[in-house]
C-alpha positions as CSV (number, residue, x, y, z in Angstrom):
1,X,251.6,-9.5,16.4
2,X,247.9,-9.1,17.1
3,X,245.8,-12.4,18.3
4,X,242.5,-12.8,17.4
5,X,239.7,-14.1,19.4
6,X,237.0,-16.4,18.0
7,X,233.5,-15.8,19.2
8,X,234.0,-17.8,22.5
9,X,236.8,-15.5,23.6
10,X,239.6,-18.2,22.8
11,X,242.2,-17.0,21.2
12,X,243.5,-17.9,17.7
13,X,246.9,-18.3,16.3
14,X,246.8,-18.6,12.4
15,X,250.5,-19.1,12.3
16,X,250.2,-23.0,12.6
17,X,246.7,-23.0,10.8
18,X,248.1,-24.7,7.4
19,X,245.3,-25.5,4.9
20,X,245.9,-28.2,2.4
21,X,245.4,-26.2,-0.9
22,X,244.8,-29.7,-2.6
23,X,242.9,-32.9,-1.9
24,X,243.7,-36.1,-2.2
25,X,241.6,-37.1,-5.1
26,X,242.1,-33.8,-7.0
27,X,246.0,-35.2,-6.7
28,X,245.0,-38.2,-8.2
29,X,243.1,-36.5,-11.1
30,X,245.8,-34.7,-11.9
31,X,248.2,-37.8,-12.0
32,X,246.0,-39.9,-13.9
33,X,245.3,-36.3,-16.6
34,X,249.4,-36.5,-16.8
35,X,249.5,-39.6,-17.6
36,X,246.8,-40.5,-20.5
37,X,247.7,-36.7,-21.9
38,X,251.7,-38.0,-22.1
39,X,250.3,-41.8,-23.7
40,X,252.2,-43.5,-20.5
41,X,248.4,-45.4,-19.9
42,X,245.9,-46.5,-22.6
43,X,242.5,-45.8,-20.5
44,X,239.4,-44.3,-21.6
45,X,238.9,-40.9,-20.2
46,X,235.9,-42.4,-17.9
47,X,238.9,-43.9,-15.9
48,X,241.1,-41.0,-16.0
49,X,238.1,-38.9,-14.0
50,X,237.0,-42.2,-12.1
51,X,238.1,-40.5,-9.0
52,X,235.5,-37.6,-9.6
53,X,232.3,-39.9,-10.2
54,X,233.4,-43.2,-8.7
55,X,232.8,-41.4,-4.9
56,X,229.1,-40.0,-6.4
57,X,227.8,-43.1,-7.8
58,X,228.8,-45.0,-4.3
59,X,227.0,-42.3,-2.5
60,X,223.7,-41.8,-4.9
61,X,223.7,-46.0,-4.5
62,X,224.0,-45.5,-0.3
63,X,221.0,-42.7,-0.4
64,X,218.9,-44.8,-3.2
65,X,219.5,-48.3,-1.2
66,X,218.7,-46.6,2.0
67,X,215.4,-44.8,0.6
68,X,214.3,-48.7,-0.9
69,X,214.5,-50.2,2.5
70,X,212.6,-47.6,4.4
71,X,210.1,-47.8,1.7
72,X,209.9,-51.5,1.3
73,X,209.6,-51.4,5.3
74,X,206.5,-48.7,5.5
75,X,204.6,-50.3,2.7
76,X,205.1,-53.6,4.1
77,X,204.5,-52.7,7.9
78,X,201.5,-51.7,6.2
79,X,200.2,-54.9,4.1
């Protein structure tokens, strides 16, 4: 069995390198997809894929609220 060596000379073993094929919200997609498709839950599709856009509206409402306050702050420094 050959080792490899990353570009610091340290060697790598890839046998205990496991990669999680799936993530945690892609499990729940697929749950929540198995369970409107089979009539088990009566939710609009928006909740069925909530675990898609509910993490992208938080962030885009982080980065929008953060760009206010440092606007709000230089136009106000500067009144």
């Amino acid at each position: 069995m050959s080792r490899l060596r990353n570009k610091y000379g340290k060697k790598i073993d890839n046998y205990h390198k496991w990669k999680n094929p799936i993530g945690v919200i892609e499990l729940w997609v697929i749950v929540f997809i198995c369970l409107k498709v089979t009539n088990t839950v009566d939710w609009s599709w928006w909740w069925v894929l909530a675990p898609y856009w509910v993490p992208m509206v938080f962030i885009a409402f982080v980065f929008f609220s953060v760009i206010a306050v440092l606007t709000i702050k230089f136009f106000w420094g500067k009144l």
